[in-house]
C-alpha positions in Angstrom: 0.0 0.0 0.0 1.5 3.4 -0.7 1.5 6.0 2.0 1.8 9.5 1.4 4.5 11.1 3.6 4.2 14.1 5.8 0.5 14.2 5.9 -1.8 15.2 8.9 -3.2 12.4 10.6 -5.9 12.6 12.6 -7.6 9.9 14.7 -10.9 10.3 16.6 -12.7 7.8 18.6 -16.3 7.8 20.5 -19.0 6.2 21.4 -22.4 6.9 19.3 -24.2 10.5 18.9 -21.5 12.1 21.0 -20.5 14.8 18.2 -17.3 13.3 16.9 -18.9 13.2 12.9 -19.9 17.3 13.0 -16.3 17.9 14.9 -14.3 16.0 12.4 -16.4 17.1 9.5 -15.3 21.1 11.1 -12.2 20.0 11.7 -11.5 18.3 8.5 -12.7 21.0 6.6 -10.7 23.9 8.2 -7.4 21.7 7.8 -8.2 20.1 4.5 -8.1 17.2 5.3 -10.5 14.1 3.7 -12.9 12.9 6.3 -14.2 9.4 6.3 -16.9 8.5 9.1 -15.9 5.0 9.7 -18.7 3.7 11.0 -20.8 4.5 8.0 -19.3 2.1 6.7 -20.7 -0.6 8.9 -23.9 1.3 8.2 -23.6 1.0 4.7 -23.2 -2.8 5.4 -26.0 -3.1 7.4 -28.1 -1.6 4.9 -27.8 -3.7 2.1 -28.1 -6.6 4.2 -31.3 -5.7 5.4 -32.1 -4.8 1.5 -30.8 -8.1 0.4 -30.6 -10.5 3.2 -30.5 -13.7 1.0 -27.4 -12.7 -1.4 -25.3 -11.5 2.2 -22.0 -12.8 2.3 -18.5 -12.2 2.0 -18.2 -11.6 -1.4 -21.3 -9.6 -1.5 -19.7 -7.2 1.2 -16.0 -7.2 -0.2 -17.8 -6.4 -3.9 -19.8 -3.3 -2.0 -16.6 -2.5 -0.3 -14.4 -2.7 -3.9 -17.0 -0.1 -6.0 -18.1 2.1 -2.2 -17.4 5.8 -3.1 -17.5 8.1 0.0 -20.5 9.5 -1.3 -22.4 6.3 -0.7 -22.2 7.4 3.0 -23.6 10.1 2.8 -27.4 8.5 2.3 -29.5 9.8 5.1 -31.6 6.3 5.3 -28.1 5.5 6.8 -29.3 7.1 10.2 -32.1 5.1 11.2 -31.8 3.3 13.8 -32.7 -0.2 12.6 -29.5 0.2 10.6 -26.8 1.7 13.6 -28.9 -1.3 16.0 -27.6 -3.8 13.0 -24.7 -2.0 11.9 -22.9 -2.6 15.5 -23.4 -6.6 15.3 -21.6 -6.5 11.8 -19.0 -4.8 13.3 -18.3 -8.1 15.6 -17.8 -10.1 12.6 -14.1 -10.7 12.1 -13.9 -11.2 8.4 -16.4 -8.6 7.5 -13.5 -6.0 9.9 -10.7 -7.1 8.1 -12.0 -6.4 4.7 -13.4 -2.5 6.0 -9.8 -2.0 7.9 -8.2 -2.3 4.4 -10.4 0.1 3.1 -10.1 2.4 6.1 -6.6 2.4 6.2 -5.9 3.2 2.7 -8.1 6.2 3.0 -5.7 7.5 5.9 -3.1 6.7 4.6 -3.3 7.3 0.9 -5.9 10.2 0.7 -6.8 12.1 -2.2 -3.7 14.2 -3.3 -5.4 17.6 -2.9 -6.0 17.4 0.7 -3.3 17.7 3.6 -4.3 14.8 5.3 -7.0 12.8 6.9 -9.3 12.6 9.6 -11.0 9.5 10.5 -13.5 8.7 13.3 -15.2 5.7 14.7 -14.6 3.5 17.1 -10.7 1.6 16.5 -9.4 4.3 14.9 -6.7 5.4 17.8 -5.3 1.8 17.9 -6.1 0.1 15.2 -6.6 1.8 12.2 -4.1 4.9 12.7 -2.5 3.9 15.4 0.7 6.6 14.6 -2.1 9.5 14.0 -0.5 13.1 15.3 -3.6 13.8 17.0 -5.4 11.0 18.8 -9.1 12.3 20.5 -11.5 10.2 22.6 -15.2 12.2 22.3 -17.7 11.6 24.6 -20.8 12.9 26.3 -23.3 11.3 28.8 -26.0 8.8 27.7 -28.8 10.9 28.0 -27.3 14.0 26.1 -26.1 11.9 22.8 -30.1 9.9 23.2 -31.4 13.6 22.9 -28.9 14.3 19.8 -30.0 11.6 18.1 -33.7 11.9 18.7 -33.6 15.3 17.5 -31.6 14.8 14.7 -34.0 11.6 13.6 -37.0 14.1 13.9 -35.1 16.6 11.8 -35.5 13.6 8.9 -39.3 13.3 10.0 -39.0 9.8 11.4 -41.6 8.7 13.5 -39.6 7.5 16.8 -39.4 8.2 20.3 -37.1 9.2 22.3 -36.8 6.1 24.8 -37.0 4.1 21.7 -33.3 6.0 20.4 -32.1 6.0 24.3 -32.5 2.1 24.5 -31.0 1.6 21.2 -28.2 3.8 22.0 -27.6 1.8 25.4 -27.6 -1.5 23.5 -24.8 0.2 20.5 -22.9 0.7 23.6 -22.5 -2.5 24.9 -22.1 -3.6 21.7 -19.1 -1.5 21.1 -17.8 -2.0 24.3 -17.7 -5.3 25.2 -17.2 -7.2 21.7 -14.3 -9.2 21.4 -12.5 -7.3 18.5 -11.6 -3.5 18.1 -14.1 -2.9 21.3 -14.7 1.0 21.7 -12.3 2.3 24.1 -10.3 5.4 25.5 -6.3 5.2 24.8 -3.6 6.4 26.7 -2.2 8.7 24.6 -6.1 10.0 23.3 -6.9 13.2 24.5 -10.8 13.1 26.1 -13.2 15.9 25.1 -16.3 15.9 27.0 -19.5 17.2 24.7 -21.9 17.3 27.6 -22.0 20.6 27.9 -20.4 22.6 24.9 -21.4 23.7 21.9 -20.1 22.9 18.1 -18.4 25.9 18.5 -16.9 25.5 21.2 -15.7 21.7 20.9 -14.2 22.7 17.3 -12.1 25.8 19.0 -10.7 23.6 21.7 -9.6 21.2 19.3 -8.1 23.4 16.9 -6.5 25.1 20.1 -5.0 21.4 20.8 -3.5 21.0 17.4 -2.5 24.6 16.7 -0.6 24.9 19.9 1.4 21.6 18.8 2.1 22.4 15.2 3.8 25.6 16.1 6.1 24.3 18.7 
């Protein structure tokens, strides 16, 4: 695989609806860097197995992986929460991880020329995916804050759902993430934790740039 040399890596990790895709998105976008929501991908999976659950298989995910363009994420039906509930027990599949980390780390490694860098988020990205990323960050917020995220931003797309319904689907994503045997969500050493909780996108996007400012003028 070729890797592009002195390049801006930068690796974000968190649990679901905790802000980490609009931060990298700002992020990416004020260091041009190419952004690639890794768990979309698992999303993506999810939703073609639920569109064609008799042809799922290996080679019907690693011939979706081959001809997935990044705009293929970008499909709001993506969201629901049928898909994230079913996207998170793909993720447990070995095979099915080892043919999205190819895919993942090519894109950090190798991104389009006319960007500086990269900026990948998800839930292995600090250890497994970029583990030598120049910025590592660990986003989070409490359960009830990323429920209310997502129930509002579900509502924005005019689905009918409640917002017990999204905070018991969240709670199950979590354990999910957290306890699976392979790339389980988790907080690295050398990750720096930003608490959502209580700020704003502002102000999570001007602590972050603070972060990696400070460090690329030393």
């Amino acid at each position: 695989m070729i890797k592009r040399k002195n390049i801006l890596k930068i690796a974000i990790d968190s649990p679901a609806a905790a802000g980490a895709g609009t931060l990298a998105k700002s992020i990416s976008k004020h260091y041009n860097l190419f952004y690639l929501d890794t768990g979309k991908i698992y999303r993506f999976i999810a939703y073609n197995k639920i569109k064609n659950p008799k042809k799922f298989n290996l080679i019907f995910v690693k011939s979706k992986i081959k001809k997935l363009k990044v705009r293929d994420l970008t499909n709001k039906t993506l969201l629901s929460d049928k898909i994230g509930t079913e996207a998170s027990k793909i993720a447990k599949n070995k095979k099915i991880r080892k043919i999205v980390h190819s895919f993942q780390v090519n894109i950090a490694y190798n991104p389009p020329k006319k960007y500086k860098g990269s900026c990948l988020d998800g839930r292995d990205i600090t250890y497994k995916i970029v583990p030598d990323a120049n910025f590592k960050f660990y986003i989070t917020a409490n359960l009830k804050t990323r429920a209310l995220r997502r129930y509002k931003e579900l509502k924005e797309l005019n689905r009918e759902i409640s917002y017990s319904e999204v905070l018991k689907s969240i709670k199950i994503r979590d354990k999910n993430d957290l306890t699976r045997k392979i790339s389980p969500l988790k907080k690295t050493k050398d990750s720096l934790l930003i608490n959502t909780t209580n700020l704003t996108k502002s102000a999570c996007f001007l602590k972050i740039k603070k972060i990696i400012d400070e460090k690329k003028n030393s």
